[in-house]
C-alpha positions in Angstrom: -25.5 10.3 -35.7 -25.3 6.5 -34.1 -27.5 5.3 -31.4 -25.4 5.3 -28.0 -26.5 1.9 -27.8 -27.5 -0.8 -30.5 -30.8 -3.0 -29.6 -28.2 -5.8 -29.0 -26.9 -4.4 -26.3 -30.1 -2.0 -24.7 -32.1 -5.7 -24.2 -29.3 -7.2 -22.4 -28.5 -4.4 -20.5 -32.4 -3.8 -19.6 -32.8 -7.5 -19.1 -29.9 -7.9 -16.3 -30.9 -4.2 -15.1 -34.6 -5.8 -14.4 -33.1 -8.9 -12.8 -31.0 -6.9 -10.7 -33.7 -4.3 -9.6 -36.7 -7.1 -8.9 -33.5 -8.4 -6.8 -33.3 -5.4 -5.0 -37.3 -5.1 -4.0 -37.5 -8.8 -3.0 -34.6 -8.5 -0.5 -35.6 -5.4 1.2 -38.8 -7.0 2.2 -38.5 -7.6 5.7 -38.9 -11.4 5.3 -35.8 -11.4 3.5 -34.2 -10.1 6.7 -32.9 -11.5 9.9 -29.9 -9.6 11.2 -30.2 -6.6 13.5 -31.9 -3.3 12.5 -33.3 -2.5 8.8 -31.5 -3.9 5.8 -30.8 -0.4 3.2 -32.0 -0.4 0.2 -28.6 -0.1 -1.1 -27.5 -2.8 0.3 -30.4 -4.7 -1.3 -29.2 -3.4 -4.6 -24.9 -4.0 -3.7 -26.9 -7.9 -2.4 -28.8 -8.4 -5.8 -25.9 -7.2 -8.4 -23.0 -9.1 -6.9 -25.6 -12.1 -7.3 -27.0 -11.6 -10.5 -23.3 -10.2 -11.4 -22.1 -14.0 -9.8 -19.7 -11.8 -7.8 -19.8 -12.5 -4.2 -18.9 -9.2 -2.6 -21.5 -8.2 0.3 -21.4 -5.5 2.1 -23.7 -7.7 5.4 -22.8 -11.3 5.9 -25.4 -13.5 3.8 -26.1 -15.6 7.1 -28.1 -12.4 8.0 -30.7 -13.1 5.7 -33.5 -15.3 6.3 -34.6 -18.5 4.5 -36.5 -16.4 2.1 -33.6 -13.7 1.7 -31.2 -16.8 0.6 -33.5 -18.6 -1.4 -33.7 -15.0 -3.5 -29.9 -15.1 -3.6 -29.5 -18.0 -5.1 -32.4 -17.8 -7.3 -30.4 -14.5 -8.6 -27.3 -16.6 -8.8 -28.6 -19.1 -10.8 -30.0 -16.3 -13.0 -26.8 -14.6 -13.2 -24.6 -18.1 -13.7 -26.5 -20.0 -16.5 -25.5 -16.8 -18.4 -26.5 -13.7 -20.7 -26.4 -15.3 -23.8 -29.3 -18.8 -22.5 -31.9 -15.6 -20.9 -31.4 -13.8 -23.8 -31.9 -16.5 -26.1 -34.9 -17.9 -24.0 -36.8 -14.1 -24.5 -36.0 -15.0 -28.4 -38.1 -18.2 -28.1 -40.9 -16.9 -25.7 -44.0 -16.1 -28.2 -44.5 -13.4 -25.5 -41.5 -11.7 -25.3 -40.2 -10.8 -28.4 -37.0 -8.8 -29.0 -35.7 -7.6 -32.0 -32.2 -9.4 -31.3 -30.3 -11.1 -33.9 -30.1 -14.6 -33.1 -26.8 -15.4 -35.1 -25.4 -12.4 -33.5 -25.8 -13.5 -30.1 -24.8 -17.0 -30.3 -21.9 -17.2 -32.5 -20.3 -14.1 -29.7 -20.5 -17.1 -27.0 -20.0 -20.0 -29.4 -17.6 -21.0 -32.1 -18.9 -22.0 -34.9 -18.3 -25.8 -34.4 -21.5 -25.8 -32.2 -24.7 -26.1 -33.3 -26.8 -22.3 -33.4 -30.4 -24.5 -32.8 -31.5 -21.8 -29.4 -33.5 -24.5 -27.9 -30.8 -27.3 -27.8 -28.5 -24.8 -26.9 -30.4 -23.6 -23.9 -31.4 -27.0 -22.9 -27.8 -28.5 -23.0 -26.6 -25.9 -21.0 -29.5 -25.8 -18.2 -28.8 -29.6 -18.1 -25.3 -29.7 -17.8 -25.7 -26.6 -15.0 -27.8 -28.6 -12.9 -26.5 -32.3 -13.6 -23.4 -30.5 -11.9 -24.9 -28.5 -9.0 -26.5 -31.4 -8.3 -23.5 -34.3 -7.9 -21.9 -30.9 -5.8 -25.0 -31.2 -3.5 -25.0 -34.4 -3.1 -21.1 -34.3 -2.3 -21.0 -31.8 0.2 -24.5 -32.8 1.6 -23.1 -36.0 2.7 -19.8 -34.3 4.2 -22.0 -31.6 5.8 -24.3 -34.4 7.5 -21.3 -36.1 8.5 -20.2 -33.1 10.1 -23.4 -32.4 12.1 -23.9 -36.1 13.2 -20.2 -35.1 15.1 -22.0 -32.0 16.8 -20.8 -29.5 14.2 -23.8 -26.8 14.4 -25.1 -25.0 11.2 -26.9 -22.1 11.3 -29.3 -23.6 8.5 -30.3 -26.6 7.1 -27.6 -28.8 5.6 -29.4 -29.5 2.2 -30.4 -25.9 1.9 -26.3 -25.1 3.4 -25.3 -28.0 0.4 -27.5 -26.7 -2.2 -26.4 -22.6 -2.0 -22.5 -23.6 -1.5 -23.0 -25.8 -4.9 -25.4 -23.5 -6.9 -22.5 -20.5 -5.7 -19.6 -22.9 -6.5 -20.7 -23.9 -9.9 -22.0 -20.6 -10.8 -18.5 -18.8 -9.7 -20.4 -16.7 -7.5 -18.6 -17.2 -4.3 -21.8 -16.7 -1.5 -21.9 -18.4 1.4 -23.5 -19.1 4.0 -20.6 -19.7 6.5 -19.8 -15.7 7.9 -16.0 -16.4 6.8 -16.5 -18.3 3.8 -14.6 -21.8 4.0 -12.1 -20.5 6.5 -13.2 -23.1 9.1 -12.2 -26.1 6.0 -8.9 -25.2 5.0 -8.2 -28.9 6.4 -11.2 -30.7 4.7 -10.4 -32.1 1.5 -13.7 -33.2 0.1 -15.2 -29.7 0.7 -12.5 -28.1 -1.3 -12.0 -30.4 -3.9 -15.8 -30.6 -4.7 -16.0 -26.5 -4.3 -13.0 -26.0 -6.8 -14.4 -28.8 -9.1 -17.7 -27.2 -9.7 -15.4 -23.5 -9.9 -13.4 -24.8 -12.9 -16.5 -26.8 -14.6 -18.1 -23.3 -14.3 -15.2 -22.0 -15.5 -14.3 -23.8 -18.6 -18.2 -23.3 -20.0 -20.3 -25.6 -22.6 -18.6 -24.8 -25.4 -15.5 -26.7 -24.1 -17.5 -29.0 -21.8 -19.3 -29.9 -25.4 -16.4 -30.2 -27.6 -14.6 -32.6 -24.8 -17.7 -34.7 -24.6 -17.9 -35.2 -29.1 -13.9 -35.9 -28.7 -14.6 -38.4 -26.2 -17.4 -40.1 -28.0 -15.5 -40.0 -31.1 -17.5 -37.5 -33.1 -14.5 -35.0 -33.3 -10.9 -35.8 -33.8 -9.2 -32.9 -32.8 -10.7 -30.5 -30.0 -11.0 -26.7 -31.3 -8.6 -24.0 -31.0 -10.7 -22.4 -28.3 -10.9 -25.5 -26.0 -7.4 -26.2 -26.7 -6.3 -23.0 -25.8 -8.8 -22.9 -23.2 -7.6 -26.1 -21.3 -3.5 -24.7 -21.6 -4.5 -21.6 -20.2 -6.8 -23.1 -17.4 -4.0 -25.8 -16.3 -1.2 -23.7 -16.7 -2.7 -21.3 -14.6 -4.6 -24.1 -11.8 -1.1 -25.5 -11.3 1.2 -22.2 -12.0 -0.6 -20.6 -9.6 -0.7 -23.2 -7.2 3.0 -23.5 -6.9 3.3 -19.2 -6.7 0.8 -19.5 -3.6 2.6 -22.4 -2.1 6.0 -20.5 -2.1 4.5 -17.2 -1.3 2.3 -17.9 1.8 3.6 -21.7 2.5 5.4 -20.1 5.5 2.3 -17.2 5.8 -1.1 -17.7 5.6 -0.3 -21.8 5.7 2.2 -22.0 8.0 -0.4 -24.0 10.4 -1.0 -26.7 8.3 0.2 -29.4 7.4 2.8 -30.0 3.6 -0.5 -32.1 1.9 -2.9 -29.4 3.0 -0.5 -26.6 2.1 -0.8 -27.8 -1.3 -4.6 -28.2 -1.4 -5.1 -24.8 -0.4 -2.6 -23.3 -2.6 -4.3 -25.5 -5.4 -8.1 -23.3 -3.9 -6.5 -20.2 -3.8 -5.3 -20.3 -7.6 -8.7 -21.6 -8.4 -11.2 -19.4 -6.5 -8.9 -16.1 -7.4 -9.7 -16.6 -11.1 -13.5 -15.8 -10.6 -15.2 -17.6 -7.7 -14.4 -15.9 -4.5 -14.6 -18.5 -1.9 -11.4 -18.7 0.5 -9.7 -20.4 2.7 -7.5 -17.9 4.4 -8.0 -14.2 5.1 -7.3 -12.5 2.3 -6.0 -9.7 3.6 -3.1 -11.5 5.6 -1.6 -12.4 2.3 1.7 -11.1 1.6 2.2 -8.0 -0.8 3.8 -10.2 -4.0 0.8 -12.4 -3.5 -2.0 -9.8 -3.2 -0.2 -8.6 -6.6 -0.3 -12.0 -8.2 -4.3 -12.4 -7.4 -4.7 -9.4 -9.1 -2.9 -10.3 -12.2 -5.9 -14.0 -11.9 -8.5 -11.7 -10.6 -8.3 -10.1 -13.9 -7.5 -12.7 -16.4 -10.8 -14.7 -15.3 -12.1 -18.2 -16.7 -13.5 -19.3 -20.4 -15.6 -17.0 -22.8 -18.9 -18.4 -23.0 -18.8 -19.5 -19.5 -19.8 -18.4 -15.8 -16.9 -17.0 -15.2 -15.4 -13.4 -15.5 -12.6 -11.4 -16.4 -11.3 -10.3 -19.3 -10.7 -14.1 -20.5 -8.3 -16.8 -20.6 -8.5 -16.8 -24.4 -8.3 -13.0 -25.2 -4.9 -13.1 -22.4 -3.3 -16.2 -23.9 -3.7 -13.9 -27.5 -2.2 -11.1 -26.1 0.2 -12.5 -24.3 1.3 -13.9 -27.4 1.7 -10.5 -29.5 3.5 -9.4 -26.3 6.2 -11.9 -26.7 5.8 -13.0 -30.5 4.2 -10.2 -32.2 1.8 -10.3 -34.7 2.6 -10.8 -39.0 2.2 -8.2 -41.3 -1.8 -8.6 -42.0 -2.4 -8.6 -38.0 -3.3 -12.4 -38.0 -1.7 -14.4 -35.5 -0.7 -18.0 -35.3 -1.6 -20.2 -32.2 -1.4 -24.2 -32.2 -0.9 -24.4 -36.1 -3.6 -22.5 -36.4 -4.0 -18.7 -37.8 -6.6 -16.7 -35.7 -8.0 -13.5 -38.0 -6.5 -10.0 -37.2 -9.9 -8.9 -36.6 -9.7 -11.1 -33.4 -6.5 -10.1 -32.7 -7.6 -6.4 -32.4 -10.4 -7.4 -30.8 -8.2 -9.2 -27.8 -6.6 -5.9 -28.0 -9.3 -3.7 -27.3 -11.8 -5.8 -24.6 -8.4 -5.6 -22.8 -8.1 -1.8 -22.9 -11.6 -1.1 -22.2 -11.2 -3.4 -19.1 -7.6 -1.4 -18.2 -10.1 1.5 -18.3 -12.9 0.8 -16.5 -10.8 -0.6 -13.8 -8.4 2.2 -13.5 -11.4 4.6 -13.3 -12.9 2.6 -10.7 -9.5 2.4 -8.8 -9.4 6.2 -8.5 -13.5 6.8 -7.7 -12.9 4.4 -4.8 -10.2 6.1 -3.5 -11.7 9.5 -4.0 -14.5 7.8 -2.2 -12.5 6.2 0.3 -9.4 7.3 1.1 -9.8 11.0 0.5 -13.6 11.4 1.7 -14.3 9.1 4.0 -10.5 9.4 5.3 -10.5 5.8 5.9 -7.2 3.8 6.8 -7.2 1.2 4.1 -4.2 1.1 1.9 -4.5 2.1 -1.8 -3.6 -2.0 -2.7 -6.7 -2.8 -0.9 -8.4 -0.5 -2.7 -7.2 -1.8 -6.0 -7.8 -5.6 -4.8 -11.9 -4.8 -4.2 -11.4 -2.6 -8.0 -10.1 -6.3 -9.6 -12.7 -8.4 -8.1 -15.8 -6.2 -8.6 -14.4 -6.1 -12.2 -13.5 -9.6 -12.3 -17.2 -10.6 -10.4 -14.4 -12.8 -8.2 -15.6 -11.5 -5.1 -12.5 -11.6 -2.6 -12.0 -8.9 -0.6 -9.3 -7.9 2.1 -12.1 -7.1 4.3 -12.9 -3.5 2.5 -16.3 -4.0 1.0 -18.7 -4.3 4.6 -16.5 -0.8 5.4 -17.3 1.0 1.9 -19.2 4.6 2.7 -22.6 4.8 0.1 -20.4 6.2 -2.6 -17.9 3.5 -2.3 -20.9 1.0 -3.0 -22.4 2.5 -5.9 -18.9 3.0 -7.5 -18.3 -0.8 -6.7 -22.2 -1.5 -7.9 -21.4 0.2 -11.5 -17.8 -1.8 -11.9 -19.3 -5.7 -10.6 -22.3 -4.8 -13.5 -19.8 -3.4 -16.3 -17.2 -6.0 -15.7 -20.0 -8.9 -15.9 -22.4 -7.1 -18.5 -20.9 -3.8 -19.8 -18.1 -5.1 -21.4 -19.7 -8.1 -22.5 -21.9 -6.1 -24.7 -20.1 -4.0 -26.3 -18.4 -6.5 -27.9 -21.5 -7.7 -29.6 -21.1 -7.0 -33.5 -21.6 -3.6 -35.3 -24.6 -3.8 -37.3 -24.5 -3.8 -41.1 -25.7 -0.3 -41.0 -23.3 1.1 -38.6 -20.7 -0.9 -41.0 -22.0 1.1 -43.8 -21.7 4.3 -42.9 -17.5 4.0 -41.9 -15.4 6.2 -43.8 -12.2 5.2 -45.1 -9.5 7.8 -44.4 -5.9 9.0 -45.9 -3.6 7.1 -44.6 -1.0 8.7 -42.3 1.8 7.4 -40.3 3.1 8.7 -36.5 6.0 7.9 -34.2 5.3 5.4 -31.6 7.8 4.3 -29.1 
């Protein structure tokens, strides 16, 4: 009989389960606390998984917490953002800590093979190039913030600790803040946006791509790799596709009170933050019914493999997307940019997108068990499916469902944010030779489909 779980995928579930419960203890404490009353420990753990999970749902308003409670948050975030494979790789290399992981394994799932599999350049690039960004996205919205307050603009904390959590949540797609209605007093501030949604899509995009941009413009590589080309086509095409939906959708909406220029920012944010960051601009329960629809549709797709973001991938929907409308040849492989991508990752595509069909249609129908039928509340079954997509997609947007959710509602949401971050991420991990060994090859047999 196989193990449930392989030793792959029990030490990075352990290791994020850890994270999330040391989370939990830390921001029960009542010096993580400010607001009225006693924080739950429920809430602690909903608090510690949508951070760790780089989510952004909350079921209190993060301004409740006190400067210890935040500084906990965003240590969790940062946890959370620089990514499973760079804390797993760092127990690998800690004398102390040894794991019986495979170390090709876990690296070549988050890195093409172009990239180099040396552990510690690895997870020193990557910790660089987090905080060489979090840190130019301080800086930016540090000086905007001061700005702000030197023109009587009040903050309920300090503007380098407000500048430093908005970054560390913007770069790590985790969509915190420390505003009560996220950036809904900025939809007319250009700096602010454009600095939040460049740190969302250098989350998004990940090292691998960030790397393989960097060799092709210092010459070392002609040609970029499949994976950031198909990367990049599916991260524009989506930026400015959606962009131009949202503009047409809630231009006359949600935007009608601003001006054409800032309709067009803000459609540009909403198309960015919807993919896996969770910031926003406007209520998102005011948008219209085709746009709540369309969110869902970016809510699930998500950002780069490898990188901060969540969601089932840009890569593995650009793949099926392509079967959909092309099909596949006779072997299963598929051809993408003159190049032919292996059937085996073809049926891969196939089945991470299943899984997540799954897991979100089970979590669609918990929740409204929970919800709608038990707690008899008077949401409507799309904004019950909207909080399903962005606990699955760790996006974090919510019509305004997640402070209501009864203690059911939150631990269904608590299992779909960590299964949607972590519990699809390791099952993918590759069979072990000896599961590969004992597979059985049957008579073949064909069946009607269709």
């Amino acid at each position: 009989m196989h193990r449930l779980f392989s030793s792959q995928q029990f030490t990075l579930l352990a290791f994020f389960i850890v994270v999330i419960l040391t989370g939990s203890i830390l921001l029960v404490q009542p010096a993580a606390w400010n607001g009225s009353g006693q924080l739950s420990y429920l809430d602690a753990v909903f608090t510690s998984t949508s951070a760790v999970c780089v989510t952004g749902l909350i079921t209190v308003d993060t301004a409740q917490y006190s400067f210890f409670g935040k500084l906990v948050i965003m240590a969790l975030i940062q946890i959370g953002g620089l990514g499973i494979m760079s804390f797993a790789t760092i127990f690998l290399i800690t004398p102390s800590l040894r794991l019986s992981l495979s170390h090709q394994q876990i690296i070549q799932n988050y890195f093409v093979e172009t990239v180099e599999h040396r552990d510690r350049h690895i997870i020193s690039s990557i910790v660089l190039f987090t905080l060489i960004a979090e840190a130019v996205g301080a800086i930016l919205l540090y000086t905007r913030f001061s700005a702000m307050q030197d023109s009587g603009t009040v903050f309920n904390d300090s503007v380098l600790l407000t500048s430093v959590f908005h970054s560390v949540s913007a770069f790590c797609n985790a969509g915190f803040s420390l505003f009560s209605n996220s950036l809904e007093n900025y939809p007319e501030d250009k700096l602010v946006l454009v600095t939040v949604m460049s740190l969302i899509v250098l989350g998004g995009l990940g090292f691998v791509v960030f790397n393989d941009l960097i060799k092709r413009l210092r010459g070392k590589n002609r040609n970029l790799t499949l994976h950031s080309r198909m990367v990049l086509f599916m991260t524009v095409t989506l930026i400015f596709g959606g962009a131009v939906v949202y503009y047409f959708l809630e231009g006359h909406g949600t935007m009608a009170g601003l001006q054409e220029h800032q309709k067009w920012v803000n459609s540009f944010f909403q198309s960015v933050t919807t993919r896996t960051a969770g910031f926003n601009t406007i209520p998102q329960g005011d948008l219209s019914s085709p746009a709540k629809a369309f969110t869902l549709f970016l809510m699930f797709t998500g950002g780069a493999p490898g990188s901060i973001a969540g969601g089932v991938k840009v890569t593995t929907m650009l793949i099926v997307l392509t079967v959909i409308f092309r099909g596949t040849f006779k072997e299963g492989t598929l051809n993408i940019g003159k190049r032919q991508i292996p059937a085996e990752t073809v049926s891969n595509a196939h089945l991470f997108i299943l899984r997540a069909v799954t897991l979100v249609a089970c979590g669609a129908f918990a929740l409204t068990i929970s919800e709608l039928m038990i707690a008899d509340s008077s949401w409507s079954y799309m904004d019950v499916l909207f909080e399903v997509f962005s606990a699955f997609g760790t996006v974090g947007l919510s019509t305004g469902v997640t402070p209501t959710l009864s203690s059911a509602g939150k631990m269904v949401i608590i299992f779909v944010m960590f299964a949607g971050r972590v519990g699809l991420i390791s099952v993918t991990l590759t069979q072990s030779p000896e599961n590969l060994r004992h597979n059985i090859e049957y008579v073949t047999e064909r069946v009607m489909i269709g």
